[in-house]
C-alpha positions in Angstrom: 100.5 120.8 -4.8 104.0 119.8 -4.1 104.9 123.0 -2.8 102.3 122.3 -0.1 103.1 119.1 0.5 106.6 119.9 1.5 105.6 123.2 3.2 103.5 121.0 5.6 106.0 118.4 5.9 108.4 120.6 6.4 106.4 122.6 9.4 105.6 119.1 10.7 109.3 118.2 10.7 110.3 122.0 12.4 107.4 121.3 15.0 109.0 118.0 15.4 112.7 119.2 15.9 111.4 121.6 18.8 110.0 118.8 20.9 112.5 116.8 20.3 114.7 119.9 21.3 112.7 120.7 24.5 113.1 117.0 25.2 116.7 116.9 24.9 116.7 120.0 26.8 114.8 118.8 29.6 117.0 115.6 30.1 119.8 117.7 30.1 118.4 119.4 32.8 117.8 116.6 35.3 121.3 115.0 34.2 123.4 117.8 35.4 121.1 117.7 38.3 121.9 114.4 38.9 125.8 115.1 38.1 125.2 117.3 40.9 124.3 114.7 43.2 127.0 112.4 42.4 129.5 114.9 42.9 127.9 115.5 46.4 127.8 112.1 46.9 131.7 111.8 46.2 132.9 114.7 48.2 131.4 113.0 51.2 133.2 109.6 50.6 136.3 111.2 50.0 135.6 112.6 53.5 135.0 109.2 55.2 137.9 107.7 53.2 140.4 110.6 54.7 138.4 110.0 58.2 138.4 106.2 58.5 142.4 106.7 56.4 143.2 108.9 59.7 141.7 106.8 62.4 143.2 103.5 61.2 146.8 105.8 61.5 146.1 106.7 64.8 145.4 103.3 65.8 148.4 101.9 64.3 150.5 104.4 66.2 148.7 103.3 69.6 149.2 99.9 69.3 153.1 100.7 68.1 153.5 102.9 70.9 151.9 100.1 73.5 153.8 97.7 72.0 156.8 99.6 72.5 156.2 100.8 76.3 155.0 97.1 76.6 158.6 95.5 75.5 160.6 98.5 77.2 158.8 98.1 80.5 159.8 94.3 80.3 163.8 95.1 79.1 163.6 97.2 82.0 162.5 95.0 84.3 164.2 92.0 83.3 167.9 94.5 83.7 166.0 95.3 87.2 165.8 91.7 88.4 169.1 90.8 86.7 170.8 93.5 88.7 168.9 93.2 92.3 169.9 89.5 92.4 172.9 88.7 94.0 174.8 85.9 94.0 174.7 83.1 96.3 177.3 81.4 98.5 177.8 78.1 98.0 176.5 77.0 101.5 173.4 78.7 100.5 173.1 77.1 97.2 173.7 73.8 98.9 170.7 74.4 101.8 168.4 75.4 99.7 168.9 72.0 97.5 
């Protein structure tokens, strides 16, 4: 009788290890699927990250470079003006008091 016993536990147990084996299978299954997904997921916020990384360069750079032809323009002006005025006589200076 105890050789029966343990047979049928034993087939109960094997029965037992391959659901448990299908199961673990199975999950396996929709994890990579969902590794898969992640990964997707990833590669297309790397992409905005590089996208929104470039864009915030090129603003910089505008602003720099309007910033720059901003202060130039005035330098240039400002050596304009200081060159096109001439100076006045003192009867001039005096009249115009």
């Amino acid at each position: 009788m105890l050789r029966e016993e343990f047979e049928q536990r034993w087939a109960r147990k094997s029965v037992s290890l391959r659901e448990m084996l299908s199961i673990v299978e199975e999950r396996m299954g929709k994890l990579n699927g969902s590794m898969e997904d992640v990964k997707e997921s990833l590669y297309g916020v790397k992409d905005r990250i590089y996208n929104w990384n470039e864009q915030s360069k090129n603003y910089v750079k505008m602003s720099l470079d309007s910033t720059m032809d901003k202060s130039w323009g005035k330098e240039c002006r400002m050596q304009h003006s200081v060159k096109r005025k001439k100076p006045q006589s003192k009867e001039k200076a005096k009249a115009s008091r």
